[in-house]
MARBA-486998 format. One line per field, with one value per atom (N, C-alpha, C): atom name; residue in three letters; z, y, x; residue number from 1. Coordinates in pm, whole numbers, plus 50000, padded with zeros to 5 digits. Layout:
a c(CA; ...)
r c(ALA; ...)
Z c(Z; ...)
Y c(Y; ...)
X c(X; ...)
k c(NUM; ...)
% end
This chain:
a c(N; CA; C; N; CA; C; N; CA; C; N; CA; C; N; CA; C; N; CA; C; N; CA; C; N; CA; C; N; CA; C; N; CA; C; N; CA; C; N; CA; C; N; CA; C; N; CA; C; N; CA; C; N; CA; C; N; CA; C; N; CA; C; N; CA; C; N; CA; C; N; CA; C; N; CA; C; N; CA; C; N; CA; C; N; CA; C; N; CA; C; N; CA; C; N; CA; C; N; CA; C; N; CA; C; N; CA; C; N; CA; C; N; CA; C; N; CA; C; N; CA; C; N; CA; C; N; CA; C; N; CA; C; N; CA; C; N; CA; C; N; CA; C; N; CA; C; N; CA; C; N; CA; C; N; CA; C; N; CA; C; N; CA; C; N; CA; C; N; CA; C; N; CA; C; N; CA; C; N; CA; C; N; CA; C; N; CA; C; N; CA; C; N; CA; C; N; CA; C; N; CA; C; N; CA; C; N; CA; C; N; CA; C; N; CA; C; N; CA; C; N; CA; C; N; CA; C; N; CA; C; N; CA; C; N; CA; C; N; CA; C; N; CA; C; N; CA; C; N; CA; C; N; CA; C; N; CA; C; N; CA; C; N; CA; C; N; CA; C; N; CA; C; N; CA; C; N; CA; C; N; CA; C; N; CA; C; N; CA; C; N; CA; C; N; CA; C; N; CA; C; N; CA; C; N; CA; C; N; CA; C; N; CA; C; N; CA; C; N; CA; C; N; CA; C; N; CA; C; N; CA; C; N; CA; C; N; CA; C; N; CA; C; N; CA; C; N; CA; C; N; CA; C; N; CA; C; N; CA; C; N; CA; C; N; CA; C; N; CA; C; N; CA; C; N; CA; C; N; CA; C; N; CA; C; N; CA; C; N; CA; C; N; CA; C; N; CA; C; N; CA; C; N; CA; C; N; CA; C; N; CA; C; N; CA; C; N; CA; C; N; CA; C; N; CA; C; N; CA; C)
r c(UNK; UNK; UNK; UNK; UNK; UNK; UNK; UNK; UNK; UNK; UNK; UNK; UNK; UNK; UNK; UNK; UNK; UNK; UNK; UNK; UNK; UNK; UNK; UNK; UNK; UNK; UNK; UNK; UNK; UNK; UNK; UNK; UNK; UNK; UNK; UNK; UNK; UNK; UNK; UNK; UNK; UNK; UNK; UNK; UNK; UNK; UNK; UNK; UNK; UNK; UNK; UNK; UNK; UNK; UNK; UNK; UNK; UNK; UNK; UNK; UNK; UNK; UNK; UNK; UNK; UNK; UNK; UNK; UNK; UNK; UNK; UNK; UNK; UNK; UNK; UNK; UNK; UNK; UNK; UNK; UNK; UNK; UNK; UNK; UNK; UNK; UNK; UNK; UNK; UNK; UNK; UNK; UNK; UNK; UNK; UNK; UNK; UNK; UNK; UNK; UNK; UNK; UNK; UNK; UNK; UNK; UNK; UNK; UNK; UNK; UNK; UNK; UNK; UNK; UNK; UNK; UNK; UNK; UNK; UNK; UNK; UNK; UNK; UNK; UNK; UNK; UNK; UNK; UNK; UNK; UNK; UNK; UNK; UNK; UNK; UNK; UNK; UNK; UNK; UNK; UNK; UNK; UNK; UNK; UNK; UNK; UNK; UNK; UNK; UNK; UNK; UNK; UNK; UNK; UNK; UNK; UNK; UNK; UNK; UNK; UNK; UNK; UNK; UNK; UNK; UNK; UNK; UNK; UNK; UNK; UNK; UNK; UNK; UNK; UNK; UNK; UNK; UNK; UNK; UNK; UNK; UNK; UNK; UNK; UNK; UNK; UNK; UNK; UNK; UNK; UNK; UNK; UNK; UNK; UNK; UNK; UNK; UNK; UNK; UNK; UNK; UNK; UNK; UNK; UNK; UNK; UNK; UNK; UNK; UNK; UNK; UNK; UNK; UNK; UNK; UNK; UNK; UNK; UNK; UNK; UNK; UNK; UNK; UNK; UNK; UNK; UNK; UNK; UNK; UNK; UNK; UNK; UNK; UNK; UNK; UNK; UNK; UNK; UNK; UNK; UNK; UNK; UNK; UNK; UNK; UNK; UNK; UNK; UNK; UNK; UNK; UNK; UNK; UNK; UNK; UNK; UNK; UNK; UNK; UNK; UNK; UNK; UNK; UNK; UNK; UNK; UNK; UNK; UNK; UNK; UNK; UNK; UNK; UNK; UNK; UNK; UNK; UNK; UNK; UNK; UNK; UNK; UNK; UNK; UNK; UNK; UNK; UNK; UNK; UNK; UNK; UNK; UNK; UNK; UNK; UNK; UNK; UNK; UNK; UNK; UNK; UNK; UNK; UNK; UNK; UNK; UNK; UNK; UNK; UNK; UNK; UNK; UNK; UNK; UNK; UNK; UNK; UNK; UNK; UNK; UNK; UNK; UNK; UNK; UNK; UNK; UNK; UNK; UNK; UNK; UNK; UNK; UNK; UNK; UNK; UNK; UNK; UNK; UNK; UNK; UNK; UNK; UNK; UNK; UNK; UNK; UNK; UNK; UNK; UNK; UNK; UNK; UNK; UNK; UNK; UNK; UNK; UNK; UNK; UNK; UNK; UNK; UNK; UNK; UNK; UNK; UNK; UNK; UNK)
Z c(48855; 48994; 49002; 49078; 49096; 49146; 49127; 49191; 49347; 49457; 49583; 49631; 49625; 49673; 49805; 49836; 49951; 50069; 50036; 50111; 50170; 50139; 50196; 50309; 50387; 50423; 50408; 50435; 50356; 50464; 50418; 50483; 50469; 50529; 50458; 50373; 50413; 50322; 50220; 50116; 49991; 49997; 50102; 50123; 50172; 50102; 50108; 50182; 50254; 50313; 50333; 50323; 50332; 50456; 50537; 50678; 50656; 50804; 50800; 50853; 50890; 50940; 50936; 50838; 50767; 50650; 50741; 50654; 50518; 50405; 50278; 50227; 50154; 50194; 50030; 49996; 49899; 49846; 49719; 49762; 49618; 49676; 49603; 49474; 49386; 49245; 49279; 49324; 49322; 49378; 49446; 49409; 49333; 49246; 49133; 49012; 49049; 48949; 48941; 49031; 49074; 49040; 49115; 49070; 48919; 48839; 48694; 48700; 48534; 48566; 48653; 48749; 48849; 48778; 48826; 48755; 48836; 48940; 49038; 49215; 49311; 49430; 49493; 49673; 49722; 49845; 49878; 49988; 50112; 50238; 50339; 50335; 50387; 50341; 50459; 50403; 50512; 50607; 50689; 50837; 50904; 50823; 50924; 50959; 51107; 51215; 51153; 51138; 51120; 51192; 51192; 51316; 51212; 51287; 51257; 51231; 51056; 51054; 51015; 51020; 50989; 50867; 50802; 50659; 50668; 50501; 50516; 50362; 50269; 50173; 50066; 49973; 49833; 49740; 49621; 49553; 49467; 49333; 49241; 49089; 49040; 48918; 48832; 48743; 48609; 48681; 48780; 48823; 48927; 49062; 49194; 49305; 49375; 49448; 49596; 49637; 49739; 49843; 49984; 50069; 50079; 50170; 50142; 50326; 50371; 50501; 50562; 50643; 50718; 50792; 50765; 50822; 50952; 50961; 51104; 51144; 51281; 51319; 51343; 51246; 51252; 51180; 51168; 51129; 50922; 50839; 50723; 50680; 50639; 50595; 50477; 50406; 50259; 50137; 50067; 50006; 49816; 49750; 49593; 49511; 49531; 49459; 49297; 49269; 49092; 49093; 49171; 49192; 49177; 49236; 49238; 49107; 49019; 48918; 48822; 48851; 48723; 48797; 48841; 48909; 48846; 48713; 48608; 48656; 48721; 48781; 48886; 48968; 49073; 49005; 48907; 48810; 48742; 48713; 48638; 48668; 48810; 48901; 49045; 49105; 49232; 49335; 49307; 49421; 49338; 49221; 49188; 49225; 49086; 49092; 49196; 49168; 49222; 49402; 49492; 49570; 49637; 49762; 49734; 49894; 50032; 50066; 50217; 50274; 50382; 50518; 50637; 50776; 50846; 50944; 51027; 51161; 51164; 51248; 51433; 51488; 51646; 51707; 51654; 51728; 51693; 51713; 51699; 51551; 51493; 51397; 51344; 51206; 51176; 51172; 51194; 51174; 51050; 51008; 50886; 50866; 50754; 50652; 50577; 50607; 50511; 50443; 50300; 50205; 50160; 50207; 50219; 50238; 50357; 50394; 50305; 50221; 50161; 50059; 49985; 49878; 49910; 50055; 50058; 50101; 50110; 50161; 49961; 49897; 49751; 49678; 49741; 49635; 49604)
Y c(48325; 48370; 48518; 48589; 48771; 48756; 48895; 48917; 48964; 48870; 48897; 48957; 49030; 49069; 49020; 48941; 48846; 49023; 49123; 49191; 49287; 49277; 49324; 49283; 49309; 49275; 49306; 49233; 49234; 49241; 49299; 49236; 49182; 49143; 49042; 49122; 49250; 49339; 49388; 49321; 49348; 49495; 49525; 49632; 49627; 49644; 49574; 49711; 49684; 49775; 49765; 49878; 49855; 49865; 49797; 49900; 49968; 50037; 50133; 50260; 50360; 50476; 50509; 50526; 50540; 50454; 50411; 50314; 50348; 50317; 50281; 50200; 50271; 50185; 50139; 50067; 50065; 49948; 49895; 49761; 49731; 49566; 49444; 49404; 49374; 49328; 49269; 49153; 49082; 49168; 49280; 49356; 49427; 49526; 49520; 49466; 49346; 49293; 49233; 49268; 49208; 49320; 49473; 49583; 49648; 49586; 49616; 49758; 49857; 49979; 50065; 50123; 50225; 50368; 50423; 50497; 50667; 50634; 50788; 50692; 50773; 50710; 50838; 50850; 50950; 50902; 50940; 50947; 51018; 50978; 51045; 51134; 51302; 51441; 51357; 51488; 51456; 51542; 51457; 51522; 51450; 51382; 51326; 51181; 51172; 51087; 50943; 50863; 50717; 50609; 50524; 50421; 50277; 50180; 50070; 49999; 49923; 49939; 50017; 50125; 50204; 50272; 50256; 50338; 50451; 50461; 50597; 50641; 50617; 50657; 50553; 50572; 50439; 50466; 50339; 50341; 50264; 50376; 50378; 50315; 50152; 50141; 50122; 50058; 50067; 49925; 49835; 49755; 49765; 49855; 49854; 49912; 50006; 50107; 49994; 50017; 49954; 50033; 50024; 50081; 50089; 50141; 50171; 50140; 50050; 50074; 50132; 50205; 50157; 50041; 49989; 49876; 49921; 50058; 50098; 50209; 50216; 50356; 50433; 50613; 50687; 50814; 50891; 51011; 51031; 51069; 51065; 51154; 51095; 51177; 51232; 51166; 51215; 51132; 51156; 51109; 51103; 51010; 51028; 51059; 51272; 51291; 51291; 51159; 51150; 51038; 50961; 50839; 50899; 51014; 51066; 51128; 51200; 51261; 51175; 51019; 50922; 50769; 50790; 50636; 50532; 50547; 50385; 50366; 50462; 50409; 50274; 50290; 50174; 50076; 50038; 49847; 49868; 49984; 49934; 49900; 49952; 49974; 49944; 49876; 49868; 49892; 49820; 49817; 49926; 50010; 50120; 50240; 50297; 50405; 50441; 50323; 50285; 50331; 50353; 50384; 50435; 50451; 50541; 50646; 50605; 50714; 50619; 50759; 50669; 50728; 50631; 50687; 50644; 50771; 50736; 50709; 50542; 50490; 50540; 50558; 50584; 50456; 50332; 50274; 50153; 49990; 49970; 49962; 49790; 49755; 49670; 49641; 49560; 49431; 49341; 49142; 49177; 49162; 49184; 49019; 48964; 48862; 48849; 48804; 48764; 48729; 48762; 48731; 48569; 48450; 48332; 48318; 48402; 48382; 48453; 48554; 48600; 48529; 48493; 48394; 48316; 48240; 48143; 48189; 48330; 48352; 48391; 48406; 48445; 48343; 48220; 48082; 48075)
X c(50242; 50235; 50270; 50220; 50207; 50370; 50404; 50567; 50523; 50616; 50601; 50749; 50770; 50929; 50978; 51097; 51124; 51146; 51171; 51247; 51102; 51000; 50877; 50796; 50746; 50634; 50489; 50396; 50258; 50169; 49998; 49935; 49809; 49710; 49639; 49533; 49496; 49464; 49491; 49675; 49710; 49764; 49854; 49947; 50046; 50179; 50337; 50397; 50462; 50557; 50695; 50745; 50906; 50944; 51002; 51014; 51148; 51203; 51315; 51303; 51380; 51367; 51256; 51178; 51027; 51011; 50846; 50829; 50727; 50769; 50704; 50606; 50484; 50322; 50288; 50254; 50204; 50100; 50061; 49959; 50023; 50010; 50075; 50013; 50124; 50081; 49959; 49915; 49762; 49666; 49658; 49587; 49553; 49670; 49703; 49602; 49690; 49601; 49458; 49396; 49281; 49185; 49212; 49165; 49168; 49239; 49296; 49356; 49318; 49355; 49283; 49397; 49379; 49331; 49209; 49190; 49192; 49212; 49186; 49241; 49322; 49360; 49364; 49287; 49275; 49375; 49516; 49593; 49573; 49639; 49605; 49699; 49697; 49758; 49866; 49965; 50104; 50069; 50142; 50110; 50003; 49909; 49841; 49859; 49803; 49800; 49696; 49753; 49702; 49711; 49601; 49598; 49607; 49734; 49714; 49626; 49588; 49460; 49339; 49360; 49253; 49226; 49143; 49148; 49252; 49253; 49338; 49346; 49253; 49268; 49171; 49133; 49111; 49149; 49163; 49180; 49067; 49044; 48934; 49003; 48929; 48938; 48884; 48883; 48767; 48686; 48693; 48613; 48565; 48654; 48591; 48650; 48625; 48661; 48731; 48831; 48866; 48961; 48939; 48978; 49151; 49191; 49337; 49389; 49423; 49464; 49589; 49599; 49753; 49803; 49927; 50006; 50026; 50074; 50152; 50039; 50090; 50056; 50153; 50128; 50222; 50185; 50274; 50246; 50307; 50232; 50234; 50307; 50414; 50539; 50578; 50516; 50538; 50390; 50350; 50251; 50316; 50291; 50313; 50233; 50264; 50191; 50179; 50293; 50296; 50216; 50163; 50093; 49916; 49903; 49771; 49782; 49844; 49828; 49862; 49882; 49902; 49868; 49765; 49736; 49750; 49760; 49764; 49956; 50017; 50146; 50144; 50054; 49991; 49964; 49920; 49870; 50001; 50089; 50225; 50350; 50334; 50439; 50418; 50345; 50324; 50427; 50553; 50656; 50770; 50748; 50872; 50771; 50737; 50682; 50527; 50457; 50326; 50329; 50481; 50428; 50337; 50276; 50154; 50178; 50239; 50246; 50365; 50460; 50592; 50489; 50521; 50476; 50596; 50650; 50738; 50613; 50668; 50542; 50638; 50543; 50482; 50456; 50453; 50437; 50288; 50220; 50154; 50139; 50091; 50138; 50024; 49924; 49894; 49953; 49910; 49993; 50043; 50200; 50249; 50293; 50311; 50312; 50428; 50502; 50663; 50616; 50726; 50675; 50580; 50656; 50610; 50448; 50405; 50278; 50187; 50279; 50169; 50165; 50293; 50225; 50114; 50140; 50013; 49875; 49872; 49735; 49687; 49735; 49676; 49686; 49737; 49755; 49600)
k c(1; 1; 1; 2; 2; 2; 3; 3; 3; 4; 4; 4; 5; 5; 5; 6; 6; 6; 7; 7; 7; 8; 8; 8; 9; 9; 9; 10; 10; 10; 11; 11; 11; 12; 12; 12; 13; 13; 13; 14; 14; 14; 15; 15; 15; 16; 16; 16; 17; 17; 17; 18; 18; 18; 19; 19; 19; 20; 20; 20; 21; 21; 21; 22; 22; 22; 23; 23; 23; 24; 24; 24; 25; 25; 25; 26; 26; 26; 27; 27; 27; 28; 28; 28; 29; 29; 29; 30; 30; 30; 31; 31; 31; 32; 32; 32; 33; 33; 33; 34; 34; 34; 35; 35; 35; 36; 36; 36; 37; 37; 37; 38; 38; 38; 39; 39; 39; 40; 40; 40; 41; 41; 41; 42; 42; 42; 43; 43; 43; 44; 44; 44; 45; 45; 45; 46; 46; 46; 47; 47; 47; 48; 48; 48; 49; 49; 49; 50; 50; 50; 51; 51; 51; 52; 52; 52; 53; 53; 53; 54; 54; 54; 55; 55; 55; 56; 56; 56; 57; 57; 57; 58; 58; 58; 59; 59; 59; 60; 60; 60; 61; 61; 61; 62; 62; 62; 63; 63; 63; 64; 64; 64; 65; 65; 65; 66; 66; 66; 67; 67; 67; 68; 68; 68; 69; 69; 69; 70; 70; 70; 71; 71; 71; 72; 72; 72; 73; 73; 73; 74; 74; 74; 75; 75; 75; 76; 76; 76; 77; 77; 77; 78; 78; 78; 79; 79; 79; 80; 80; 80; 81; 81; 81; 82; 82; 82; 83; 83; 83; 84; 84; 84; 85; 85; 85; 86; 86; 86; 87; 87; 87; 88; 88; 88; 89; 89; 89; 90; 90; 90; 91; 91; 91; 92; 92; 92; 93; 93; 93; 94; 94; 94; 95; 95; 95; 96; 96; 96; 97; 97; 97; 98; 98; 98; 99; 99; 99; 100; 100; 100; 101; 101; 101; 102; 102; 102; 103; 103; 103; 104; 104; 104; 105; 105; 105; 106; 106; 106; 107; 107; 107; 108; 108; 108; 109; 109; 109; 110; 110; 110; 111; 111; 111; 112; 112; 112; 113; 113; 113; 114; 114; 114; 115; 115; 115; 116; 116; 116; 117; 117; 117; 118; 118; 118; 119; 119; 119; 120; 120; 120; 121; 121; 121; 122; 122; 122; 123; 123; 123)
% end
């Protein structure tokens, strides 16, 4: 079974977030592992404005290019740019290094998924 961390939330799109002052974005081992090695990931720049939901970046691997959403809506606070200059960090590290970018959210929220539900939406 993929590692689901109890202290996350998810969403059904395969992107775990931390919440808190600002929240922390990143996408879940079973995506991970589904996409294999990560080979190139384009983040949304800081500073910009993202809508719950709404694209905001992809990620490119040796099997298949897949979109990148935001959980929240908010303003992009910081981005990892050791994640873009070493994307095979993302299939090695999803929830350490693999982060991929924080939004101090504004407000307005994708349906987020305790951990529980997400196990059962990937059973």
């Amino acid at each position: 079974m993929t590692d689901v961390p109890d202290n996350l939330s998810y969403t059904a799109d395969h992107e775990w977030i931390a919440t808190g002052e600002v929240f922390t974005v990143g996408i879940t081992a079973h995506a991970a592992a589904e996409l294999g090695e990560v080979v190139f990931v384009e983040l949304p720049v800081q500073g910009a404005e993202v809508a719950a939901g709404a694209t905001c970046g992809e990620i490119e691997s040796t099997k298949a290019v897949s979109e990148i959403y935001a959980p929240v809506a908010g303003e992009v606070v910081e981005v990892n740019q050791a994640a873009v200059d070493a994307p095979e960090s993302i299939s090695e590290d999803p929830y350490g290094a693999g982060w991929l970018f924080k939004i101090r959210a504004t407000g307005g929220e994708s349906e987020l998924l305790d951990a529980q539900a997400y196990r059962a939406l990937i059973a």
